[in-house]
N, C-alpha and C positions, 0 to 999 in steps of 0.2 A: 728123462722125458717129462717128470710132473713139472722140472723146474722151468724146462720150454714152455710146457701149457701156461704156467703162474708168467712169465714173461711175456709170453702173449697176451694173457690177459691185463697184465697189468699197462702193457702198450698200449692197448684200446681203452683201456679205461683211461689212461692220459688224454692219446688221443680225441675220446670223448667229451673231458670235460675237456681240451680247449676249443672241441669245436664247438660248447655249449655256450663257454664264455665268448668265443667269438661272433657267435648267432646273437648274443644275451648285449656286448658292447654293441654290434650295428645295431640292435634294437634301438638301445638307451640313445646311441648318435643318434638315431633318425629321428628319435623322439625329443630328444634337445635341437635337434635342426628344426624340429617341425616349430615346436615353442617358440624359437629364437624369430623364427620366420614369421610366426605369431603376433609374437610380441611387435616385433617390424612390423606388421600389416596396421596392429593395432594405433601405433604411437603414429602410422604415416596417416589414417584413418583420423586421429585425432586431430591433427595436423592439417588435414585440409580440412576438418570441421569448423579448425578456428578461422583458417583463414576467411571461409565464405560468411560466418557469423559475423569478423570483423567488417569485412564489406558490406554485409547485409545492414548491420548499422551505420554506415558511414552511409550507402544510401539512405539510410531512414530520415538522420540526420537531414539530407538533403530536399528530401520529400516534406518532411516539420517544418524546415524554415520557409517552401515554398506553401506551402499550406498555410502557415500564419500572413507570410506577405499579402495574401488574397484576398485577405480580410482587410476591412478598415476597423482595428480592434486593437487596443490598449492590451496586451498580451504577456503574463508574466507564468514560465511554464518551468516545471522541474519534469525530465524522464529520464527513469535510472533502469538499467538492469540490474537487482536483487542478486542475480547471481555474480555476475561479472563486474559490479559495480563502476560500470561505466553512465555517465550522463550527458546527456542533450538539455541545454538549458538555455532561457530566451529572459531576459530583465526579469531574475529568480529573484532577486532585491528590492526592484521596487514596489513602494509601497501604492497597496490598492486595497481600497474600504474592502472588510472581511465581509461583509454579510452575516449569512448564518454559518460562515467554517469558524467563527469566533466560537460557534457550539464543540469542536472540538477540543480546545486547550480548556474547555468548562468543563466537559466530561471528566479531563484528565488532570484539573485542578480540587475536582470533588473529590477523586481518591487520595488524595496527598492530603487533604484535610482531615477525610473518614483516620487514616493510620496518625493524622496527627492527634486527632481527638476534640477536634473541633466540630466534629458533625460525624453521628448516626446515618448510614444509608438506609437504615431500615425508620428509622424516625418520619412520626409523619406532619405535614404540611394539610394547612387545611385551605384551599383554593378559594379566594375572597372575590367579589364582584370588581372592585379595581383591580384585580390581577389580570383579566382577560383581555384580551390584546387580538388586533386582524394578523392576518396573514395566514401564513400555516401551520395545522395542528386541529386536535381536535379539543382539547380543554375549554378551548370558548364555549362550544354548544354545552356544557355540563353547571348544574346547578349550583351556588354559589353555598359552600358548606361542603363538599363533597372534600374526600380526603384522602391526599396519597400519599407514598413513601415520597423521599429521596432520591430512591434505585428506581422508580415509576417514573418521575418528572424527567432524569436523565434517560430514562429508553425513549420519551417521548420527544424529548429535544434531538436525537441524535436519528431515530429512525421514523421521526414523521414532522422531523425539523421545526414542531411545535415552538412558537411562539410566546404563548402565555405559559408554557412549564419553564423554558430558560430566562423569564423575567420572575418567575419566583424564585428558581435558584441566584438569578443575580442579587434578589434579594438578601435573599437565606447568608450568603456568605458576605456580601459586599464588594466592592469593586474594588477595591482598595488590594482585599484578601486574594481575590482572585487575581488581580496583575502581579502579586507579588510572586502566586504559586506558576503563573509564565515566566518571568523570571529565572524563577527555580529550574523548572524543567528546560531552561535553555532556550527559548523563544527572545530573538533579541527586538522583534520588530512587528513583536503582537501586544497590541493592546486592547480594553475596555474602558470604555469612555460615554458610552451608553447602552442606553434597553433595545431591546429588539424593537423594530418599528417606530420608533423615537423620530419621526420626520421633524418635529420643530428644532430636536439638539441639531441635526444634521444638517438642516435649511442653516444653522448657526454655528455650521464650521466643527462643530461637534462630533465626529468619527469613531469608530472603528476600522486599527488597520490592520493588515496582515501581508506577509510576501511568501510568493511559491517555497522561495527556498527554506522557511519557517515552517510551514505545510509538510514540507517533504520529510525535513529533520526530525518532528513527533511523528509523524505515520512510522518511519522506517523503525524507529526506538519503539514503537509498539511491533510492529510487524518481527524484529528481531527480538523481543520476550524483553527487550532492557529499558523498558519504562515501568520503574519501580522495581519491578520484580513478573514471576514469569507467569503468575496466576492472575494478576494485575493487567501483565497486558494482553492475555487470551480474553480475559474479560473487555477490557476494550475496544478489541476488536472484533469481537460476537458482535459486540453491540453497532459496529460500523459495517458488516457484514448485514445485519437484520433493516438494511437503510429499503425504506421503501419508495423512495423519490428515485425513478431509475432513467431517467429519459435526457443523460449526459453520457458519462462514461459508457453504462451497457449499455445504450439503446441498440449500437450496430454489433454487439456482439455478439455469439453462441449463445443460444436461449440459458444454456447450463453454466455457462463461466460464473464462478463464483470471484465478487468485486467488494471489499470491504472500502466505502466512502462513506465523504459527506456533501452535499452541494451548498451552494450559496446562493441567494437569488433576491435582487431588489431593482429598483428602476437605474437601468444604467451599467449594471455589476452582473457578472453571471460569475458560476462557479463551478469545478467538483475538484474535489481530492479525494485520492484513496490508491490501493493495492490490486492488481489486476491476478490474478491466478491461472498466468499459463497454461498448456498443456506441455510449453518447453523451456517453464522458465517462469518466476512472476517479477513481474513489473510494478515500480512506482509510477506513478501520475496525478499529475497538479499544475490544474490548467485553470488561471484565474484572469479574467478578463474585465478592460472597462469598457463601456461602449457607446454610442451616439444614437443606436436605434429607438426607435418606437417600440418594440417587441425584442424579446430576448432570443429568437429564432433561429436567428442566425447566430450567436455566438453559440446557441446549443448545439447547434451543425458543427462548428468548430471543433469544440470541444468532442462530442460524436467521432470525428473525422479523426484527429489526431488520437483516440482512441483506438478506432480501427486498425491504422496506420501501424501503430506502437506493436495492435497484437498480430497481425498479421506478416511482422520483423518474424515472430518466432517461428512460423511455420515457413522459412525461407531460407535455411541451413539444415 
């Protein structure tokens, strides 16, 4: 009799645990089917996100080049996706007087000297009466003896596109120094050749030139930490982020989008370049133009518009 009870029991305890294990495998199945199913929804989710991304640029593409034709405007333009590294680009090559985005590869030639040991950024500069110069900035209004750094005149040149501080740095290092450190940094079609506001070199054939796809090449080596090194280029891009000349790239953006540039602007020339900061992605942009008008208004609109155009691609996948 005990041995029937112990057979019994040991029956159901068999039978137990396979029907624990077999409750325990449909579990795990359902829950690798679920995953598997997952997974699938995921990669097909993924899947149509590129395709409409890709479309969504292929229209943009189509919308930029109808947007630039509308213009009567000398139009040399780089637009990249950062993430995807895809570009739309319109005469990235040729050359078109820099303006003040010449203050960019000056920015980025002062630190190549600072680590050469050619110049102190904290060293100071003492602002003489022939230093002051029209256009934009505030160094002109300031009395002649007054005395800044280095690290001063380049925040001055780069976020308030100052005038008289990047003809003292033109000075400070020389033109000579500073084309060679473009060079360096890989700029094939940037040069110095004169001072800011210099209309007699200029009336005299005398230039500065620059092309989008020059523009795009430094921004991006900064924007990816590989200009110089990665502290180097958070610093120079603080300083293209703190631009306070805003009435190209942002004007039609998100009051909040954060935009690191620089603009360019003289009789005939409009400009911006810089990094646009997403909410799906960040973008390059460099949209440098020549043009026939009286007022630069219209190529600001331009500029504005192809802006717009670029950030309103990301909210469209």
């Amino acid at each position: 009799m005990k041995k029937i009870v112990l057979l019994i029991i040991a029956g159901c305890l068999i039978i137990g645990a396979y029907l624990a294990y077999s409750t325990y495998s449909d579990y795990k199945g359902g829950q690798l089917r679920q995953s598997l199913d997952r997974r699938r929804a995921e990669e097909y989710e993924r899947k149509l996100t590129m395709a409409r991304r890709k479309a969504a640029w292929a229209a943009l593409k189509k919308s930029l080049e109808s947007q630039i034709s509308s213009y009567n405007v000398d139009t040399g333009m780089v637009i990249k996706d950062l993430e995807m590294n895809w570009e739309i680009n319109c005469s990235k090559d040729s050359l078109i007087p820099s303006a003040s985005l010449v203050k960019i590869p000056i920015m980025c030639a002062y630190q190549y000297a600072a680590r050469d040991g050619k110049i102190n950024l904290s060293d100071k500069v003492e602002l003489k009466a022939y230093n002051k110069t029209s256009g934009s900035g505030v160094l002109k209004t300031f009395r002649p003896g007054t005395v800044f750094s280095v690290d001063d005149l380049i925040y001055l040149m780069i976020t308030q596109s100052d005038n008289t501080a990047s003809n003292m740095l033109i000075d400070l290092l020389g033109m000579d120094t500073l084309n060679a450190y473009f060079k360096k940094m890989g700029l094939k079609h940037t040069n110095l050749s004169r001072k800011m506001m210099d209309f007699k070199a200029r009336k005299n054939g005398i230039e500065n030139y620059t092309t989008a796809s020059d523009m795009a090449y430094l921004l991006e080596k900064i924007y990816r930490n590989k200009f110089m090194n990665i502290s180097t280029s958070k610093k120079c891009l603080r300083l293209l982020t703190s631009q306070k000349i805003k009435d190209r790239i942002p004007k039609k953006l998100p009051q909040n989008t954060v935009v690191a540039h620089k603009t360019g602007l003289e009789n005939g020339i409009c400009h911006d370049a810089g990094i646009v900061y997403a909410n799906k992605g960040n973008f390059l942009i460099c949209v440098l133009t020549k043009h026939q008008y009286k007022h630069a208004r219209y190529t600001k609109r331009l500029i504005q518009d192809i802006s717009l155009l670029t950030y309103n691609y990301y909210g469209s996948f």
